[in-house]
C-alpha positions as CSV (number, residue, x, y, z in Angstrom):
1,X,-77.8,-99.4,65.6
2,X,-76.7,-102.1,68.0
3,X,-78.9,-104.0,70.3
4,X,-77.4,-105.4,73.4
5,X,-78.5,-108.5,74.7
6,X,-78.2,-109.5,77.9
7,X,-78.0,-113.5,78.8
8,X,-81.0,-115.4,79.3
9,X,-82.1,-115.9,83.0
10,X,-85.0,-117.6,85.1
11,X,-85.7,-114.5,87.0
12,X,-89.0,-112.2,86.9
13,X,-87.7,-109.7,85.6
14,X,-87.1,-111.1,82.4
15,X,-91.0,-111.2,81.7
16,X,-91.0,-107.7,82.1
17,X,-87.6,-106.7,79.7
18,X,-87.9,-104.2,76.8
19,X,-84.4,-106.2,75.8
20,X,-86.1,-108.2,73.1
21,X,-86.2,-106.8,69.9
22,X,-88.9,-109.3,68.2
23,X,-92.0,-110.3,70.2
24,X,-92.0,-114.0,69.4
25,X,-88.6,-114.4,71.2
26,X,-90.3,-112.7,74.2
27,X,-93.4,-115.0,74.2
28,X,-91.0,-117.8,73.9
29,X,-89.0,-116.7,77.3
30,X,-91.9,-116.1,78.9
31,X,-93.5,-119.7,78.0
32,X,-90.0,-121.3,79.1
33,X,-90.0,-119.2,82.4
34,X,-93.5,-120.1,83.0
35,X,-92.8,-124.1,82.3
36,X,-89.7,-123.8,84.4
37,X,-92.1,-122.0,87.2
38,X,-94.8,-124.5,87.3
39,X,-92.2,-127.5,87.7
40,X,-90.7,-125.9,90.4
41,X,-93.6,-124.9,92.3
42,X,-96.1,-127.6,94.4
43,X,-99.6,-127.7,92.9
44,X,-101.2,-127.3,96.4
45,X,-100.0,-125.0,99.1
46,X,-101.0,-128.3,101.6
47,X,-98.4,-130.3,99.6
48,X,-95.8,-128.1,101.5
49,X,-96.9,-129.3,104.5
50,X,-95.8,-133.2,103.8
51,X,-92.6,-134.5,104.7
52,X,-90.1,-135.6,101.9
53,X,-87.7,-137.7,103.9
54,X,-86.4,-139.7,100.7
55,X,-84.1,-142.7,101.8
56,X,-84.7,-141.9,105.6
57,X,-87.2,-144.8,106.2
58,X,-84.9,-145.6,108.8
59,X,-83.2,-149.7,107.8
60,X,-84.2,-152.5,106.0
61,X,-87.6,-153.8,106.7
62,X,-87.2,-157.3,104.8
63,X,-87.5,-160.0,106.7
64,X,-88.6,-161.1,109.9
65,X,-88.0,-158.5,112.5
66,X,-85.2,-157.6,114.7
67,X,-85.3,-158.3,118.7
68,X,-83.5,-157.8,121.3
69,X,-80.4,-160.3,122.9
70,X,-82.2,-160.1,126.4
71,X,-85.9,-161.2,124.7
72,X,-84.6,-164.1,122.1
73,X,-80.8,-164.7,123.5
74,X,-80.6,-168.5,122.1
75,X,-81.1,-166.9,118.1
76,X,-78.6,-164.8,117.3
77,X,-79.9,-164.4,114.0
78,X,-82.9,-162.6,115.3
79,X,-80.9,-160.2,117.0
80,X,-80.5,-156.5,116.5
81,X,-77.3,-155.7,114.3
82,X,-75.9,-153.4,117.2
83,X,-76.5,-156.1,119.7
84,X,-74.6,-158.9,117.3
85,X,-71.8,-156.6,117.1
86,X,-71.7,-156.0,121.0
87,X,-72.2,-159.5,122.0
88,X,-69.5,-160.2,119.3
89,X,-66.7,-158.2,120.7
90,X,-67.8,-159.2,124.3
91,X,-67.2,-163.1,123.1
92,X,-64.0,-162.1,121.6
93,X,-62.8,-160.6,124.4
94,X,-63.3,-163.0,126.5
95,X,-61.7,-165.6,124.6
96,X,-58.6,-163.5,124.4
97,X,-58.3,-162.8,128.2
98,X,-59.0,-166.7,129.1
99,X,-56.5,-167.4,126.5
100,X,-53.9,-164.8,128.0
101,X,-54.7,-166.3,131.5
102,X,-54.3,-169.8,130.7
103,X,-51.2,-169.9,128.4
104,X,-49.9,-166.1,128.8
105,X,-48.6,-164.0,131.8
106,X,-46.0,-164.0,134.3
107,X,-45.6,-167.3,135.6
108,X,-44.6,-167.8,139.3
109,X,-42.1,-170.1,140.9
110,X,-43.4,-171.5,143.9
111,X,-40.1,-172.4,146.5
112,X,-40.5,-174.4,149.5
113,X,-38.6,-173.1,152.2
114,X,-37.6,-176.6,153.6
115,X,-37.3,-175.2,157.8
116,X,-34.0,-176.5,159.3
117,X,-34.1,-178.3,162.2
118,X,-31.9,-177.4,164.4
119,X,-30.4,-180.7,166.8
């Protein structure tokens, strides 16, 4: 007479299976289903209810905090990181078109047109 024995699972059905020859393997099932169960599940049906963001707390908060450019414009250490970057690229730009102005671009010949006099 051969048993068949089907794998182990964390379902509830295996509380209830006549598959298990020997009661103590049973109790044991059920006690590991149970432990499994309890660490799944929140103690209170309020703790649902709280958020678990994790690592969304949204930045760093060490330090002294952020400001705007327009309310501090003199410290650019205080500034926002998105408004460093923007006043950044706005500085770079500008450096690179006065550059290109100054030294670059088509350069035009200016001819005087001497009028002839006619005697």
């Amino acid at each position: 007479m051969t048993s068949r024995l089907r794998p182990l699972s964390l379902s509830s059905d295996l509380i209830a299976s006549p598959s298990f020859s020997r009661p103590s393997t049973t109790m044991a099932a059920r006690a590991v289903l149970a432990s499994s169960l309890r660490r799944l599940s929140s103690p209170t049906p309020s703790a649902k209810l709280i958020p678990r963001r994790g690592l969304a707390g949204g930045g760093d908060h060490h330090g002294p905090p952020k400001v705007n450019i327009w309310e501090d414009p003199l410290s650019p250490s205080k500034w926002k990181e998105e408004h460093f970057v923007l006043a950044s690229l706005g500085g770079w730009f500008l450096l690179g078109y006065g550059g290109y102005k100054l030294f670059g671009g088509k350069k035009e010949k200016k001819e005087e047109v001497v009028a002839a006099s006619a005697h």
